[in-house]
C-alpha positions as CSV (number, residue, x, y, z in Angstrom):
1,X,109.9,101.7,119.1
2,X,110.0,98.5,117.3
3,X,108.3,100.4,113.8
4,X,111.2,103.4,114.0
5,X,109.1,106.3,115.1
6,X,109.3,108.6,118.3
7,X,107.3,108.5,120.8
8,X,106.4,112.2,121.8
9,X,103.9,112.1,124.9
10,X,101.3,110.5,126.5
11,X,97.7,111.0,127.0
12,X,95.4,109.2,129.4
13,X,96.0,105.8,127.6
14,X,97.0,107.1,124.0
15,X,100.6,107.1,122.7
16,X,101.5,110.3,120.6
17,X,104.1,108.9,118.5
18,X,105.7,110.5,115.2
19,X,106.4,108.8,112.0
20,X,108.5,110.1,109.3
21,X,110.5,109.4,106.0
22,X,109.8,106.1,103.7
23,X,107.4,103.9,104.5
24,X,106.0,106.1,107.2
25,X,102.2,104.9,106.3
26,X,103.0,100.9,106.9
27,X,105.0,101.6,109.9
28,X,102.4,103.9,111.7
29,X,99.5,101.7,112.3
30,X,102.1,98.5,112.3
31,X,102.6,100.1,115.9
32,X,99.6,100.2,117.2
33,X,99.7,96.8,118.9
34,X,102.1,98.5,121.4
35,X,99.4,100.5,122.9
36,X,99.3,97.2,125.2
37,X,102.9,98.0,126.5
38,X,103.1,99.9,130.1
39,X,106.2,101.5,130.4
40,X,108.2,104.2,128.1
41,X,111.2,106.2,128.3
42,X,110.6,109.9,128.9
43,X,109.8,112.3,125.4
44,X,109.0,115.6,124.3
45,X,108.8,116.4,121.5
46,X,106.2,119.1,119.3
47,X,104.5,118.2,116.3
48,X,101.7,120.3,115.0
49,X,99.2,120.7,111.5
50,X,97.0,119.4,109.8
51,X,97.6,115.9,109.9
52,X,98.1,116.0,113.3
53,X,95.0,117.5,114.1
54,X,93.2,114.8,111.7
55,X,95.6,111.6,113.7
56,X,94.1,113.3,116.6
57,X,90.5,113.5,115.2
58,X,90.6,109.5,114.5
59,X,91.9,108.5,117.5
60,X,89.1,110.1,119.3
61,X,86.6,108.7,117.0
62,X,87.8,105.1,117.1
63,X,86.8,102.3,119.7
64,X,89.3,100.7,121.6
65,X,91.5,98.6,119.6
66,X,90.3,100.0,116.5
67,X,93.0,101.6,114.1
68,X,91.0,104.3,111.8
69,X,93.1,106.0,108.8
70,X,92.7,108.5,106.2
71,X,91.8,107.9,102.5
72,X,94.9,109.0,101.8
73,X,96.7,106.7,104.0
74,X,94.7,104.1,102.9
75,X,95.3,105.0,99.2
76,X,99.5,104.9,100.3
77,X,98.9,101.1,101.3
78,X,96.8,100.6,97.9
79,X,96.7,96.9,97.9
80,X,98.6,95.7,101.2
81,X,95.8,96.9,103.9
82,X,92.5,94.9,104.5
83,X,90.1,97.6,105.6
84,X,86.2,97.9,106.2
85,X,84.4,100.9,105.2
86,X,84.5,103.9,103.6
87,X,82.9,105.7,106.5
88,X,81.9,109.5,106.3
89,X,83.3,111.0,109.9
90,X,82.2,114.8,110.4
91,X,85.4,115.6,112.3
92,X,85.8,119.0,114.3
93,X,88.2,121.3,112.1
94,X,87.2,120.2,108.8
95,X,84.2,121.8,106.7
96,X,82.8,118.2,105.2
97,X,83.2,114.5,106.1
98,X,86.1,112.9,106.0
99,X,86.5,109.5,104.0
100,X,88.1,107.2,106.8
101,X,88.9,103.5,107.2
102,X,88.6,101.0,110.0
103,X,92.3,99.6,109.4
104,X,91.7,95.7,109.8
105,X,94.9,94.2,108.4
106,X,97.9,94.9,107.1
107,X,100.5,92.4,105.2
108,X,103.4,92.6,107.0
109,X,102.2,94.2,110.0
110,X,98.9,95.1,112.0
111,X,96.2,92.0,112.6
């Protein structure tokens, strides 16, 4: 993958795909362009937790082609992200709404 993460599965028509180490919040959504791409190599790997379960929560919520992140996400790219909202998202797992983003740019990435 072109923004260093691993792709773990597949599901319907979403990626899973695993981001870690420096810089993991730019290169996360700079992927998601390549949901467009047809064909992967073979992967299985197991992540699990909280943020997972949130990721997971946001993809569901979102409308095709839309990229939705966490405040804190959004707080990691401060300045560099172009965004619309906040929007409150009561999410399944989490007692209160959740402060997300519609992701809308990125400098150096997403468009």
């Amino acid at each position: 993958m072109r923004a260093s993460g691993d792709v773990d599965k597949y599901v319907g028509d979403e990626i899973v795909a695993i981001f870690s180490g420096e810089g993991k919040e730019e290169r996360a959504p700079a992927a998601a362009p390549c949901r467009s791409r047809t064909s992967w190599p073979a992967a299985d790997f197991t992540v699990i937790g909280d943020h997972v379960n949130l990721a997971s929560r946001l993809c569901s919520s979102a409308r095709p082609g839309m990229i939705l992140v966490s405040q804190a996400v959004r707080d990691h790219l401060a300045s560099r992200a172009r965004t619309r909202g906040p929007y409150l998202l009561k999410l399944k797992g989490k007692e209160r709404p959740q402060r997300v983003y519609q992701l809308t740019g990125l400098a150096g990435g997403v468009s």
